[in-house]
N, C-alpha and C positions, 0 to 999 in steps of 0.2 A: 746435400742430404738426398739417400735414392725416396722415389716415390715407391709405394706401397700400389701394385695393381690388384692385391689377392680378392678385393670387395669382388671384383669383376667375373669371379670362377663361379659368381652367385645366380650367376646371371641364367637364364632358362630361353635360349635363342631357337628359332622355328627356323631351320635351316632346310631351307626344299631336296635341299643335294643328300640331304642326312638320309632322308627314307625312301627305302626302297620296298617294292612289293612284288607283288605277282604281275608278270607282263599285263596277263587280263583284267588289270582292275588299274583304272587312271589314276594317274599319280594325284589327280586334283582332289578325289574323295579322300583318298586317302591322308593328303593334308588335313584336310577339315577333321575327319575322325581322329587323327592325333592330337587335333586343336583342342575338339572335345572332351577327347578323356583328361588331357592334363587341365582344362579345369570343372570339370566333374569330382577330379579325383583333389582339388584344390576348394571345392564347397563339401567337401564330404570332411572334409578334416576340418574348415571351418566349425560346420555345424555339431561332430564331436568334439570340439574343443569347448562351444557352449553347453553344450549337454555338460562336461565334465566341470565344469566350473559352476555350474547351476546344481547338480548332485552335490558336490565338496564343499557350495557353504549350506543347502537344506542340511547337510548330516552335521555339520557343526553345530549347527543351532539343535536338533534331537539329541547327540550325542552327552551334552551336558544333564539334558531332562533326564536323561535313560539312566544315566551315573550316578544321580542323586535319589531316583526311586530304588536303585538295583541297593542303592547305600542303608537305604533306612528299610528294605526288606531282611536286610543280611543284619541288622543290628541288635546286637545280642540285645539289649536290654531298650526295648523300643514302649515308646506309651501307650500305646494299643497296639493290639494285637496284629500282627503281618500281614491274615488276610480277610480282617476288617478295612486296614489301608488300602487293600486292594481291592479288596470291592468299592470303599466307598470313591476312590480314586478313576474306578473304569465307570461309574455313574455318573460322576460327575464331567469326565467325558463324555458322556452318552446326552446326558441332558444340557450341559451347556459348555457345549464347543466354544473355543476363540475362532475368530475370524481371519486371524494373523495366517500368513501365509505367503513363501515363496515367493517373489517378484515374477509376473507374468500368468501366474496361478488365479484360479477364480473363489474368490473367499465364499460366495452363496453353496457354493460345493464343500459338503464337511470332508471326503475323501481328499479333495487337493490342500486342505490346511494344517496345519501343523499338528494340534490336537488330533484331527481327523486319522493321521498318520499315524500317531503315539496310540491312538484307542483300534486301529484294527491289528497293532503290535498287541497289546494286553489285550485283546480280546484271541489272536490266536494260542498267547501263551499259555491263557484259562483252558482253553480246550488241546495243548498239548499235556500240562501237567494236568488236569482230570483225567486223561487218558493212563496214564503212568499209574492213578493210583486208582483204576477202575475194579482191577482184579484183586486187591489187597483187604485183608477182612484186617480193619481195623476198630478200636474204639474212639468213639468222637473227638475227646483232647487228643489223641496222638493223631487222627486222622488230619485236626487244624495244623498240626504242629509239622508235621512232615509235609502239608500241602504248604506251609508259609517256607519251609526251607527248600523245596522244590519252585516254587515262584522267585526265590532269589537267586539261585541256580539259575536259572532260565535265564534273566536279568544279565546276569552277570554273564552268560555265555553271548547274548545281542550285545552286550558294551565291546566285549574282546573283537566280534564278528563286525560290528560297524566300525570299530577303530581303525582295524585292520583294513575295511572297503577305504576308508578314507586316506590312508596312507597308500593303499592300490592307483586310488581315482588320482593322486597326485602325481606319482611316478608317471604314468599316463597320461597324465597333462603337460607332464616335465618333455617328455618322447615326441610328441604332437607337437607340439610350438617349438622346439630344438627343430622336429624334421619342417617345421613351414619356412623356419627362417634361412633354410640351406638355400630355398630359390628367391629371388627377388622379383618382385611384381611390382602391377603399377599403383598396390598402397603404399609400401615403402618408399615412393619416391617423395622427396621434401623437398623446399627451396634451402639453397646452399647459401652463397654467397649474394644474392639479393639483399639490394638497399632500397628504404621506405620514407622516404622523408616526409615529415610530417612536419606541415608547417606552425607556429606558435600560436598560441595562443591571442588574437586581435585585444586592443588594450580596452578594457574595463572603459563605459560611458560615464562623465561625472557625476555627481550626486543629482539627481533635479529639482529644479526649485518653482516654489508655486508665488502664486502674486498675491500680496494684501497692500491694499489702500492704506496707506500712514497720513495722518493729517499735522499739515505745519511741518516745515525742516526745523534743522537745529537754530537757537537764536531768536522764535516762533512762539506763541504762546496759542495752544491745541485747539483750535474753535471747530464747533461741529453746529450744522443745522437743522434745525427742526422743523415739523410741520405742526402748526399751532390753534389752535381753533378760532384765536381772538388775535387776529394780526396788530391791532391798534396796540392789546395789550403786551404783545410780545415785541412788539418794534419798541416799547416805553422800559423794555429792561434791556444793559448793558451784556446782558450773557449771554444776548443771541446776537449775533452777526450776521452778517451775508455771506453767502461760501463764496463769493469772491475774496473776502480778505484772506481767505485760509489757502495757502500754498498747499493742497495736496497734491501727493506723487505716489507713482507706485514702488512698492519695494519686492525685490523676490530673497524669499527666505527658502534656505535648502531646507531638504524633505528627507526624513528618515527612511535609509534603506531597510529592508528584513536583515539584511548581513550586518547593518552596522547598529540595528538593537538588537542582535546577538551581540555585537562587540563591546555595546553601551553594557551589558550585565554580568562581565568578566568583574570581580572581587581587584580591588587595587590592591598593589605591589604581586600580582603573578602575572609577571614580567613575562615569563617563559609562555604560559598560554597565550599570550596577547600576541608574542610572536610567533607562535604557531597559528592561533589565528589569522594574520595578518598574510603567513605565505600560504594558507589551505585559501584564502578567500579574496580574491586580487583586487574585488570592486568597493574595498573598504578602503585601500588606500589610492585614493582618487583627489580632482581639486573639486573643493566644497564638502569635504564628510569631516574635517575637521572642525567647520561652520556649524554644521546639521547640529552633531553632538552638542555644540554650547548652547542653539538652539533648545534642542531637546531637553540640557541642564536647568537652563534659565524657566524652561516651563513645567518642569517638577520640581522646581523650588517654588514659584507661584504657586502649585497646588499643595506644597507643605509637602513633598516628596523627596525629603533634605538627603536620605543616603546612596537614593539612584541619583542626585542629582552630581554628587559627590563624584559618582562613576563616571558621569555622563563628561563632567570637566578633566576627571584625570587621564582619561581616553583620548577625548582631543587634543590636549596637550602630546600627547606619544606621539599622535600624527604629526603635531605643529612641527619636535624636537626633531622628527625623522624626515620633514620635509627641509626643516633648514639646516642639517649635516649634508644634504647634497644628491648626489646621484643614489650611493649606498649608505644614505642614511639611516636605510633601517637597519642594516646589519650592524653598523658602526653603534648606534644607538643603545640595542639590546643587547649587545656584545659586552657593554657597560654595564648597563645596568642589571644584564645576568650573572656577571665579574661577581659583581659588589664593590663597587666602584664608591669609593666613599666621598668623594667630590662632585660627581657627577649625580650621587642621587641625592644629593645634599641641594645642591642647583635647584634637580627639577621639583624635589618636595617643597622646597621655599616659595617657587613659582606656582607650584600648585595650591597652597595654600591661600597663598594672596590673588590669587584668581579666582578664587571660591569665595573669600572675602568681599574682593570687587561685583561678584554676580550675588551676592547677598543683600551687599546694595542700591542696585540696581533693581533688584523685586521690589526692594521695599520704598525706594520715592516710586515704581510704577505703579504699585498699590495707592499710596496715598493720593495720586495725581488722578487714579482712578476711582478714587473716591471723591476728590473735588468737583471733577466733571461729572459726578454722577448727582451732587448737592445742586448744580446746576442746568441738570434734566428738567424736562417742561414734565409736567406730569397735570394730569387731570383730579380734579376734585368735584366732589358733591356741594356747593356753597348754597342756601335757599336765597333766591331774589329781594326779599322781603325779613327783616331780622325777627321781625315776630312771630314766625313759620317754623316749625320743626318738622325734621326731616326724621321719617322713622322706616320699617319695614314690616310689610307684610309680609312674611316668611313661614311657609307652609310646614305643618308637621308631616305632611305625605300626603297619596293623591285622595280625591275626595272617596266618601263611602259611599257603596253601594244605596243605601237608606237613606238620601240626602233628601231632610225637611227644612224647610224658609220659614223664620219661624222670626216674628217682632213685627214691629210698623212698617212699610212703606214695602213690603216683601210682597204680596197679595197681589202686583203685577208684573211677579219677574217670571220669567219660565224657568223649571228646573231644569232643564235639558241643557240650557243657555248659562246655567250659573256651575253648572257640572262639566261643561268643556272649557269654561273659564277656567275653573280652580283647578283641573287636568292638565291645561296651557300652563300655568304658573306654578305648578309642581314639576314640571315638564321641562322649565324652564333653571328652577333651581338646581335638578340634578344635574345639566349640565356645567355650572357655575364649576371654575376650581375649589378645592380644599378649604383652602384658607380664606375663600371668599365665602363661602359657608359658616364657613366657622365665626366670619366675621359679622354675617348680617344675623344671626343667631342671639349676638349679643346688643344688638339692636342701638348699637351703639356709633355714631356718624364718624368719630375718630377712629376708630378701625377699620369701619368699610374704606375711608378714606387712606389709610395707612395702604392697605391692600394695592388699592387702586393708583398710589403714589409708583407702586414698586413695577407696574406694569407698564408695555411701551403706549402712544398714545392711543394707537389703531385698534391695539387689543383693549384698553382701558374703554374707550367708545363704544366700541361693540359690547361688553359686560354691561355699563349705564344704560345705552337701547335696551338689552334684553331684560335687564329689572324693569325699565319702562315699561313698557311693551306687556310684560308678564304681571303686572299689577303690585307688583313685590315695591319699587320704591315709592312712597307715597309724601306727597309735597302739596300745597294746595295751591301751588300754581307750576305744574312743572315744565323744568328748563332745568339745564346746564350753564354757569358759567366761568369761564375759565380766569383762574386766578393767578396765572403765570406773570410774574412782574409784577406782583401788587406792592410787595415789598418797595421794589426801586421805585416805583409809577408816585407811590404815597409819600 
């Protein structure tokens, strides 16, 4: 096949041998001024080619305004009068201009914006056509009536005039970028044949996984240790042990990625998103996101979260099927299951079900087991030393009043100052109590303060009994704490 050299005639070469001049002037200025003019005369055509492209789309955008005013001046049977419209239309120009304007144009200038434009058009039309009916003696309706058909006149004669500039300004732009492309410069030049290799993409990190302490392996029964207030009476019950008998280990459980709870909330059976998914997002299909997700399942079905939980197992699963078809297992996989493969999705729904099944029960002995070990939590109680003793509370309706009188027997030597940051201190003392610890010394009742006090761990439980202490709120006539952990077994 011949080669084509014609590109080459495009070419603009500075050949020193080419110009010749007058003996008395050196050949070397007179390169450079050659050099000059051809590209002087190569930004001059630039900068009109901007010019012409920056006029032809401003007049597009007027030319339509200008068609549709010229339209409903000319319209015979118009709802107000022609040059009502046109007054109240050059007013409204006048007082509130857009801002819109031209790319490169300064909008704070009402002359450079579009409006600005439109309103010094209608404003010289008004003083072309007054002029025309300056000398005519007319009567007032005819006078409106001839000024509204000569304002459409006008109208109409600017749509014909800017049409036509605009079909000029093209031709002209057509001639201008035809004659630039005749020479070749050094913007024209591109890379040809140039290769870029660009290396892949490094493989996706695995899922990561964090560490929690498991107490007792499998075969094990789960002992956990406490710190107890009354060691005699904790060593006389069989539910505490020594964390020596307890085999714990660490375990690491994978950790949800952002990509793969987007994947967990894809709706089951759209087969098709999952593998879209799957190739827009590489570090979902990794070792351990298979993990994460049953992870993820098994702890919103603990929280009662049965239909993401749902998601969370039929997601894993896609992984599981995709990672044990092999290398192109995902293709192979979703190739099926996008088919409608009626054996293969028959498989994976059966397996999916009974996998949801098995993580169902699974929640529910780890609930019950964690209710077991919770019946055998040490917990702290209010017990009086003395069975004759009732335990009650002092429990403040709010802090003391300003007007506070000591008023009965044995009052005559307390100071007020001293009985007013007391009951300050123990109002001071309740607000910070929780809730339900409120709620509970309220009803002044030893079984619910106690209830409360069961449900908190020991440190926190201690610290609430000090501060009733402390605050005058619980009242015992010989007070102490004793702990009644093991009385059951001990007795």
């Amino acid at each position: 096949m011949p080669l084509n050299y014609s590109k080459w005639d495009q070419l603009e070469l500075s050949d020193d041998s080419d110009i010749e001049g007058h003996p008395n002037v050196d050949k070397k200025s007179l390169i450079r001024w050659k050099q000059r003019d051809i590209h002087e005369k190569r930004d001059l055509r630039k900068q009109k080619i901007a010019h012409l492209e920056a006029q032809i789309a401003c007049n597009n955008v007027l030319l339509p305004r200008i068609i549709d005013i010229a339209g409903k001046l000319a319209d015979p049977n118009p709802s107000i009068p022609p040059t009502r419209y046109w007054t109240n239309l050059v007013e409204q120009l006048g007082k509130n201009p857009s801002k819109d304007c031209p790319p490169g144009n300064d909008p704070t200038k009402i002359e450079q914006t579009y409006d600005g434009m439109l309103l010094s058009l209608f404003q010289r039309v008004t003083q072309e056509t007054r002029d025309k009916l300056k000398g005519l003696t007319l009567q007032e309706s005819e006078r409106e009536e001839r000024l509204g058909k000569e304002l459409a006149s006008e109208m109409a004669m600017h749509v014909k005039q800017l049409g036509e500039m605009i079909e000029k300004d093209k031709k002209e732009l057509a001639d201008e970028i035809a004659e630039q492309k005749k020479k070749i410069t050094t913007e024209d030049i591109h890379e040809g044949f140039e290769t870029k290799y660009v290396p892949p993409k490094p493989e996706p990190a695995p899922v990561p996984h964090h560490k929690v302490i498991e107490s007792a392996v499998k075969g094990k029964n789960t002992v956990t240790e406490f710190e107890v207030l009354n060691p005699k009476a904790a060593a006389a019950s069989p539910a505490s042990t020594s964390h020596e008998e307890a085999d714990d280990h660490d375990v690491e459980l994978p950790e949800m990625t952002p990509s793969l709870v987007e994947f967990s909330k894809i709706a089951m059976g759209e087969y098709e998103k999952s593998f879209r998914f799957i190739q827009q997002h590489r570090d979902v299909y990794v070792p351990g996101a298979s993990d994460a997700l049953l992870v993820a399942g098994f702890e919103a079905e603990s929280q009662g979260k049965h239909a993401y939980a749902k998601k969370c197992i039929h997601q894993s699963l896609l992984l599981q099927y995709c990672e044990k078809l092999g290398r192109d297992g995902v293709g192979i996989f979703f190739k099926k299951m996008i088919s409608g493969d009626a054996r293969a999705k028959t498989v994976f729904e059966e397996d999916y079900k009974q996998t949801y099944q098995h993580l169902k029960k699974r929640v529910k002995l780890s609930k019950e087991e964690a209710a077991k070990d919770a019946e055998g939590r040490e917990q702290i109680q209010l017990v009086a030393e003395d069975p004759s003793i009732t335990i009650s509370f002092n429990v403040p309706d709010g802090p003391p009043p300003e007007d506070l009188r000591l008023e009965g027997p044995g009052t005559e030597e307390l100071d007020v100052e001293e009985v007013r940051k007391a009951l300050q201190y123990r109002w001071e003392v309740f607000q910070q109590l929780s809730k339900p610890m409120q709620d509970a010394l309220k009803t002044n009742v030893l079984e619910e303060v106690n209830k409360v006090l069961g449900a908190m761990d020991v440190a926190e439980a201690e610290a609430v009994v000090g501060a009733l202490d402390s605050g005058g709120i619980l009242n015992f006539a010989e007070g102490g704490i004793r702990d009644e952990t093991g009385k059951d077994a001990a007795s």
